[in-house]
C-alpha positions as CSV (number, residue, x, y, z in Angstrom):
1,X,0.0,0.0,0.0
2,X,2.6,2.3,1.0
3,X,4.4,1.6,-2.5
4,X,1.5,2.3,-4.2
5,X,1.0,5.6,-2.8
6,X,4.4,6.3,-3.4
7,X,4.3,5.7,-7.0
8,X,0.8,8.4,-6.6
9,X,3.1,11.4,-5.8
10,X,5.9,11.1,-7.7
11,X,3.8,12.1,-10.6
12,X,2.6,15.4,-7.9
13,X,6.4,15.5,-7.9
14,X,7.2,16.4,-11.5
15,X,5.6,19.7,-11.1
16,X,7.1,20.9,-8.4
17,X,10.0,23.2,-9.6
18,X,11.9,22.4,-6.9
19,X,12.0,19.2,-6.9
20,X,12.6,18.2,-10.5
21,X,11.1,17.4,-14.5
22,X,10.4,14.4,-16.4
23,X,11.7,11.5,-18.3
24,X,12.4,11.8,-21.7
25,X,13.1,10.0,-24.9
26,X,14.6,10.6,-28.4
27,X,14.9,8.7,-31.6
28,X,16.4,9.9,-35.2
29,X,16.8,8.3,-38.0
30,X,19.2,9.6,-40.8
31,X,20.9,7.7,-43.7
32,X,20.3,4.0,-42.6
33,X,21.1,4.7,-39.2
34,X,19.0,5.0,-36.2
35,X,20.0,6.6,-32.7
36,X,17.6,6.9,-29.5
37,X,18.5,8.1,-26.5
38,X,17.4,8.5,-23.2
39,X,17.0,10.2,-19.8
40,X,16.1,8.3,-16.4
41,X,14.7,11.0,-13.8
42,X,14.4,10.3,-10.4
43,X,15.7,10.8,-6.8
44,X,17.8,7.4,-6.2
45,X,20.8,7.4,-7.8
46,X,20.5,3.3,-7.3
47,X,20.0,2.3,-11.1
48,X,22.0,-0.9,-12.7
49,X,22.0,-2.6,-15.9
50,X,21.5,-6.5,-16.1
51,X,22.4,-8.8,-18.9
52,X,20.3,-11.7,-20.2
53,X,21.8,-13.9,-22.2
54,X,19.7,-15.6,-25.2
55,X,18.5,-18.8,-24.4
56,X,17.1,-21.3,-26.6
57,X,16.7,-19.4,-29.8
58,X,15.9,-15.9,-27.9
59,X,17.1,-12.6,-28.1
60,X,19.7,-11.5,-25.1
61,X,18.8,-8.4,-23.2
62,X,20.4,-5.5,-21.4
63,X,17.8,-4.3,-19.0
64,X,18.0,-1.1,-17.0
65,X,16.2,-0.6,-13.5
66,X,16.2,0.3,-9.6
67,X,17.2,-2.2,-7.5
68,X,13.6,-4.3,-7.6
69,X,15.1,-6.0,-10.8
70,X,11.8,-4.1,-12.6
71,X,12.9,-3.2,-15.8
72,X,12.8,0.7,-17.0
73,X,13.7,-0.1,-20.1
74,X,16.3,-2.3,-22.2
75,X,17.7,-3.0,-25.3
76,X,17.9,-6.4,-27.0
77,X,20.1,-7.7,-29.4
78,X,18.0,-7.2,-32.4
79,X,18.4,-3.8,-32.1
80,X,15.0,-3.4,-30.1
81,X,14.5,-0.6,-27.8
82,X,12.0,0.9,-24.8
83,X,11.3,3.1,-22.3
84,X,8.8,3.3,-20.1
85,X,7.1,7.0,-18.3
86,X,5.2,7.6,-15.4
87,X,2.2,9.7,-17.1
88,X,-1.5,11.5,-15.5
89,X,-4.5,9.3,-15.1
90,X,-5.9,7.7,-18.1
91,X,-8.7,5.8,-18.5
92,X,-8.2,2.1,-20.0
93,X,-11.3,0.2,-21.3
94,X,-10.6,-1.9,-24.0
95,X,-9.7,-5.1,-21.8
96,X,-12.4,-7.6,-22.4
97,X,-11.0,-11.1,-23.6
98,X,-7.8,-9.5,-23.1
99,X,-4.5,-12.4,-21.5
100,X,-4.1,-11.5,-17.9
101,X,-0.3,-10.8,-17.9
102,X,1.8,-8.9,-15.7
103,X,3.3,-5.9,-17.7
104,X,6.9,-6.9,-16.5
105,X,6.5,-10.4,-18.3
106,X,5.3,-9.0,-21.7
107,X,7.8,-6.7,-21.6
108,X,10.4,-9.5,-21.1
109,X,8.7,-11.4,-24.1
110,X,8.8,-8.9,-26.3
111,X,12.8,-8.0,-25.5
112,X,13.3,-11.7,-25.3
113,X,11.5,-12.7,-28.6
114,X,10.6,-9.7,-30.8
115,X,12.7,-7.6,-33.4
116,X,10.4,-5.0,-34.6
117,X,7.7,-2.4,-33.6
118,X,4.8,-4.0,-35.6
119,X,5.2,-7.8,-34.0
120,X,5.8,-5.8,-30.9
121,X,2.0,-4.3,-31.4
122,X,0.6,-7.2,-32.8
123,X,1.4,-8.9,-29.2
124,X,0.4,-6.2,-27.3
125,X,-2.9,-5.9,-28.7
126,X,-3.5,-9.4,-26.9
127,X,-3.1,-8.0,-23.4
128,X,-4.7,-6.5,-20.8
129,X,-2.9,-3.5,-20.0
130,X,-5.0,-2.1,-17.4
131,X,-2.1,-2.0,-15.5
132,X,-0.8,0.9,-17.6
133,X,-3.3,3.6,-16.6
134,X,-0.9,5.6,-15.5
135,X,2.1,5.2,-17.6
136,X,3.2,4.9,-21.2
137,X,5.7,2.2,-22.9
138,X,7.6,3.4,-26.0
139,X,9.3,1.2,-28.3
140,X,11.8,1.9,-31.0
141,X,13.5,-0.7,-33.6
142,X,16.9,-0.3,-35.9
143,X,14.1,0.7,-38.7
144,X,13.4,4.0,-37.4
145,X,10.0,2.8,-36.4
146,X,8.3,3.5,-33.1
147,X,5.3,2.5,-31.5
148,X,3.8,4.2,-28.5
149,X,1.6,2.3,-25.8
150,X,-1.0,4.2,-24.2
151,X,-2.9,1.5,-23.0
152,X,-6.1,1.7,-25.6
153,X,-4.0,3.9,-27.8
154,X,-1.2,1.8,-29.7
155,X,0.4,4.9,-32.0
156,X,3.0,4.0,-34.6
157,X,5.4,6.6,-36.2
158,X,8.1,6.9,-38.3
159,X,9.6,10.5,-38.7
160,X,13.1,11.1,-38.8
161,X,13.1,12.7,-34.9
162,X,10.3,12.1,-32.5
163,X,10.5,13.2,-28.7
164,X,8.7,11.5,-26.0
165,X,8.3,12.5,-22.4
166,X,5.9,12.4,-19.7
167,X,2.2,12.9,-21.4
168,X,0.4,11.0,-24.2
169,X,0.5,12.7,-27.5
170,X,-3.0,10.8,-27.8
171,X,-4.4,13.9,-25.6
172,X,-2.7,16.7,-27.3
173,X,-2.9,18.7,-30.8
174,X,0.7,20.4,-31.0
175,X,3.9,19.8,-28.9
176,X,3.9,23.3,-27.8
177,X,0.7,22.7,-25.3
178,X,3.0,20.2,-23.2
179,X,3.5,21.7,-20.0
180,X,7.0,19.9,-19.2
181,X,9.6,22.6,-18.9
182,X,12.7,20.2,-20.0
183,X,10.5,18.9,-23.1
184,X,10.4,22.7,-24.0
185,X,14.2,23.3,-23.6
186,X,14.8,20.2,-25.6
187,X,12.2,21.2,-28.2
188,X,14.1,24.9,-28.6
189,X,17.2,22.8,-28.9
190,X,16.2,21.0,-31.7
191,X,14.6,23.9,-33.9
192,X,17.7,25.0,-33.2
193,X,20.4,22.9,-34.9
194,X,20.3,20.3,-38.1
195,X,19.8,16.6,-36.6
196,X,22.6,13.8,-37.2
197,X,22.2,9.9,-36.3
198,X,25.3,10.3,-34.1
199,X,26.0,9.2,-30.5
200,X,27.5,13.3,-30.4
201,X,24.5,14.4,-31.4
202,X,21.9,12.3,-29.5
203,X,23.9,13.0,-26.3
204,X,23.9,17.0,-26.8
205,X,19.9,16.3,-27.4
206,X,19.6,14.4,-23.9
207,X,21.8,17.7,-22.2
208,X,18.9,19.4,-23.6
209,X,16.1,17.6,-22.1
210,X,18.3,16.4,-18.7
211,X,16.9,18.0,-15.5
212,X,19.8,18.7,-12.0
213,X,16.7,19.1,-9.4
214,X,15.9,16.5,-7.1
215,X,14.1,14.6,-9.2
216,X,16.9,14.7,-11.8
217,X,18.4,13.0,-14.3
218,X,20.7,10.2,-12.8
219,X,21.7,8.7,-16.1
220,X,21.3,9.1,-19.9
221,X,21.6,6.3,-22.4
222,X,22.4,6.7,-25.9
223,X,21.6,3.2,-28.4
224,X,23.4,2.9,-31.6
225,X,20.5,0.1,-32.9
226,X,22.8,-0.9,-35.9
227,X,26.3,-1.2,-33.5
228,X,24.6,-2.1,-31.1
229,X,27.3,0.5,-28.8
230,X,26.1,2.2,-25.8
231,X,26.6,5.4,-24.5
232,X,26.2,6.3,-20.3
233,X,26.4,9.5,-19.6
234,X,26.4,9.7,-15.3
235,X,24.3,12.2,-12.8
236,X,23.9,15.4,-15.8
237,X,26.9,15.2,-16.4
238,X,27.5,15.4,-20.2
239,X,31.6,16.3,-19.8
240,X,32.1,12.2,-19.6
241,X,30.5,9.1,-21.0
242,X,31.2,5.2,-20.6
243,X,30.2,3.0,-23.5
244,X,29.7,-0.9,-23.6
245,X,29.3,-3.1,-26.7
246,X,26.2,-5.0,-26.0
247,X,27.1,-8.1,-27.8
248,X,30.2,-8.0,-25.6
249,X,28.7,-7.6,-22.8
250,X,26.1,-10.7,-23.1
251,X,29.0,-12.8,-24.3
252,X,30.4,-12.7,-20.8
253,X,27.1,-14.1,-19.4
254,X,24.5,-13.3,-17.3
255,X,25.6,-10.4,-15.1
256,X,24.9,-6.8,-13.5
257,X,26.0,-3.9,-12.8
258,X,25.3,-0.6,-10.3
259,X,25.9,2.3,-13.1
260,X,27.7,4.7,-10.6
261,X,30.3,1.9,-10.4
262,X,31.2,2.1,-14.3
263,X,32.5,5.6,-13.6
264,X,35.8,7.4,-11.9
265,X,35.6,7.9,-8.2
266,X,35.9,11.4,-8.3
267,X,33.4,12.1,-11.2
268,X,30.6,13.9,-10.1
269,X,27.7,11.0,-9.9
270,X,29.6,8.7,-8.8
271,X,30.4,11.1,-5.6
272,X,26.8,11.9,-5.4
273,X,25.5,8.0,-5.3
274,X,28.0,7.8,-2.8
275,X,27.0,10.1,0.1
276,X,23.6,8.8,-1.2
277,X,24.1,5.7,-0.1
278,X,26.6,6.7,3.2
279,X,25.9,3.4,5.7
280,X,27.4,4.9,8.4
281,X,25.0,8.9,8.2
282,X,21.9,7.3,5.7
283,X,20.6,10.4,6.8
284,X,23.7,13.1,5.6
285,X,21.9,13.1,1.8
286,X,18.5,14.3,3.8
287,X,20.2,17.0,6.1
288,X,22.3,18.7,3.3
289,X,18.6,18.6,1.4
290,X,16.8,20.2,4.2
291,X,19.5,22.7,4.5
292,X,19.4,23.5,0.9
293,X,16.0,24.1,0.6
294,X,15.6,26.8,2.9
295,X,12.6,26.2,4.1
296,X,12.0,26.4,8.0
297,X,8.7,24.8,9.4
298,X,7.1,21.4,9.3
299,X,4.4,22.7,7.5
300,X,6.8,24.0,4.4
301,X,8.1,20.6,4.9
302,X,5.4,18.0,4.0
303,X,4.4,21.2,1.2
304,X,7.4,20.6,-0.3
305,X,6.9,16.5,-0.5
306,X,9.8,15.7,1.9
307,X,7.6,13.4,4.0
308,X,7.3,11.2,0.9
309,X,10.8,11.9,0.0
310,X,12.3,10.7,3.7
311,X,9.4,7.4,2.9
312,X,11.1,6.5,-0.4
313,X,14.3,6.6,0.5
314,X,13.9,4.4,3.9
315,X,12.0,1.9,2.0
316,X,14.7,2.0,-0.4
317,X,16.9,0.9,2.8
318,X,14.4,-1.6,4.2
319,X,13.1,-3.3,1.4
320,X,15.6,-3.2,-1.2
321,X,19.1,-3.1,0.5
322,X,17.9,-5.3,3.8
323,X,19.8,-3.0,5.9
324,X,16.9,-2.1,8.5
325,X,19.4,0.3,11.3
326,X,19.9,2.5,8.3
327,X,15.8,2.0,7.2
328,X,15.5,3.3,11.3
329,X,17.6,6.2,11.1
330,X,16.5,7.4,8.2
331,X,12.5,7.4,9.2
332,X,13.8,8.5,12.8
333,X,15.1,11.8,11.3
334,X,11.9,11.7,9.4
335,X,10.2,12.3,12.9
336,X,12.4,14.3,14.3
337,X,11.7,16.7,11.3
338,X,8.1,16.1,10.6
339,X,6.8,14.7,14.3
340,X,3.0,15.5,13.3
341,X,3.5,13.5,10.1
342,X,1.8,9.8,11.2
343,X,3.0,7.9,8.1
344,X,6.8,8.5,8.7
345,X,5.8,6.8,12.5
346,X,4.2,4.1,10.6
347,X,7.1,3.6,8.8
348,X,9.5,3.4,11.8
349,X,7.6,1.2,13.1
350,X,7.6,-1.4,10.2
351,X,11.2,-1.2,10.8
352,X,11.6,-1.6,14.1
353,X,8.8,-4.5,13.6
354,X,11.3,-6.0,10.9
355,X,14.1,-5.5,13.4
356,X,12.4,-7.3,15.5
357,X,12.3,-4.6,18.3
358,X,8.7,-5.5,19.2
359,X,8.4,-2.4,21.9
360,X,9.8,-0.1,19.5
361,X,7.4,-0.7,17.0
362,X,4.6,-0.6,19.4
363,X,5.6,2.8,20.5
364,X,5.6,4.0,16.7
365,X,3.0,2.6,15.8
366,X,0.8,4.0,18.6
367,X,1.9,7.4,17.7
368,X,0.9,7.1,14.5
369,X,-2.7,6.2,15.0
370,X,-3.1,9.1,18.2
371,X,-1.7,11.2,15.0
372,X,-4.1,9.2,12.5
373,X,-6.9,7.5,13.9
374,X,-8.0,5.6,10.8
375,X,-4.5,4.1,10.4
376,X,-5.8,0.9,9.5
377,X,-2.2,-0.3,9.2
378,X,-1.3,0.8,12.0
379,X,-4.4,-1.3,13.8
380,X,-3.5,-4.5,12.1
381,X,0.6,-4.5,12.9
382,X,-0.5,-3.7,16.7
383,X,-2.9,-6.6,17.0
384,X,0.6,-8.4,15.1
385,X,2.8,-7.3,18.2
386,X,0.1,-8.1,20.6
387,X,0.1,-11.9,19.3
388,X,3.4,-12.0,19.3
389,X,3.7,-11.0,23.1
390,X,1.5,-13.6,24.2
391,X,3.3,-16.7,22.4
């Protein structure tokens, strides 16, 4: 539940100037060659690549993502391409008779087994993608060929440049009523200068689009689809690249990566997933935000989202890095900052009940139902650490 709601505001997120923009997405197409890069935004710098090697006939994959293994997007060896965005509220209907299948399996079938946009929509169109109500899939193949996935709207395109962010061009007439500020900067850039189906030139696109707020860009990735190369630009920061050859990369076998790791020490990203990720002061990323902010009360605070902020990043400790004393200091500082704020004491107390501090919890999670009485949550973990006392 709480990852759900999580998911909610991040979108609330993308329009606060503070705290950052959008994804985007780029593809060109010039003289047999086809380019298409991308921008990841978000606030964990936590992103890795994975390799799939093709079994049995199928396609091997590079997959990008956090570190739930869900894919953000990938690239195959076909020369196959998607993204996915995090888009408003939009009705999906057409689901009757539809396969029940979980998005991130039909997205590993279609890396795994398809080679071009129209098999990829041909598929699709035997889904139920109910699940996509409030997102968008893009795909791109070496062709030049896209195909946008709006749930009930499957759009294929094939200009020479095409720019996708975070809204549907389904619900819009012209670019210019997009109310992304990034999308506009990257539009003005491209008006601006004569397109080539170069790595170069894809990359200066990106630094066009990228965002530096909270909710930045943590890394861009530009696809060669005929070489197959790679480009990684780290953290915004378009003064140094990495690149990998995919089929290289598969031949060594199933493996993964953390992207920070592929770059210098003292680059700029990778100093910044560092203190990020600071085991011994989890909370020295938060402070420095606080204090950067400016802002003074609790009530500027939870305005400006850092509630949910202080929520994603504990999870991030509890769930995903199993490391529940940082999880706890993390969601303690959370109080200490916010003490009216009944979901960060609901949090710390899922900690302390996964630490197995039983009285803790109970002390948490008592203060955040005298905060919120209809913390159902709350209720249920109490009556957990009642049971629990009696065995």
């Amino acid at each position: 539940m709480k990852n759900k709601l999580i998911l909610l505001l991040t979108f609330i997120f993308i329009l606060n100037p503070f705290i950052g923009n959008a994804c985007s997405m780029y593809k060109i197409t010039k003289d047999g060659k086809t380019i298409v890069g991308n921008n990841e935004d978000w606030l964990s710098p936590n992103s890795k690549f994975w390799f799939e090697t093709g079994k049995d006939g199928q396609f091997g994959v590079m997959y990008m993502g956090q570190l739930d293994n869900f894919a953000q997007g990938a690239i195959n060896e076909a020369g196959l391409v998607f993204d996915g965005f995090a888009n408003p509220e939009l009705p999906i209907e057409n689901t009757a008779g539809k396969t029940e299948v979980p998005i991130g399996q039909a997205i590993r079938t279609i890396m795994q087994t398809m080679d071009n946009v129209e098999e990829v929509k041909a598929y699709i169109l035997t889904v139920n993608l109910s699940s996509l109500t409030a997102s968008q899939i893009v795909f791109v193949d070496k062709s030049g060929t896209y195909l946008i996935v709006e749930g009930d709207e499957l759009i294929i395109g094939e200009e020479e440049e095409k720019a996708f962010s975070n809204f549907y061009y389904s619900q819009i007439e012209t670019e210019e009523e997009v109310e992304l500020e990034n999308f506009q900067e990257g539009m003005k850039f491209l008006k601006s200068t004569q397109g080539n189906a170069s790595m170069a030139y894809c990359s200066d696109v990106m630094k066009s689009l990228s965002s530096d707020k909270l909710f930045g860009t943590q890394y861009s990735t530009i696809y060669d689809l005929n070489t197959l190369k790679v480009r990684i630009h780290l953290f915004h920061d378009y003064s140094q690249f990495i690149e990998l050859d995919l089929l290289q990369e598969l031949g060594k076998g199933d493996h993964n990566v953390m992207i920070p790791d592929l770059f210098p020490e003292e680059s700029l990203g990778r100093q910044h997933y560092e203190k990020y990720n600071d085991v011994e002061n989890p909370v020295k990323f938060l402070e420095e935000l606080v204090a950067s902010s400016e802002v003074v009360t609790e009530e500027e605070l939870m305005e400006m989202g850092f509630n949910s902020i202080i929520n994603m990043i504990g999870y991030e400790w509890l769930k995903d890095r199993k490391n529940t004393k940082a999880a706890i200091k993390v969601f303690e500082y959370g109080t200490t900052i916010m003490p009216n704020d009944a979901n960060l004491y609901d949090s710390l107390g899922e900690a302390h009940f996964i630490n197995e501090e039983y009285g803790q919890a109970q002390l948490n999670y008592e203060k955040s139902l005298s905060l919120n009485p209809d913390n159902d949550n709350a209720k249920e973990f109490l009556l957990k650490i009642a049971s629990r006392k009696l065995e």
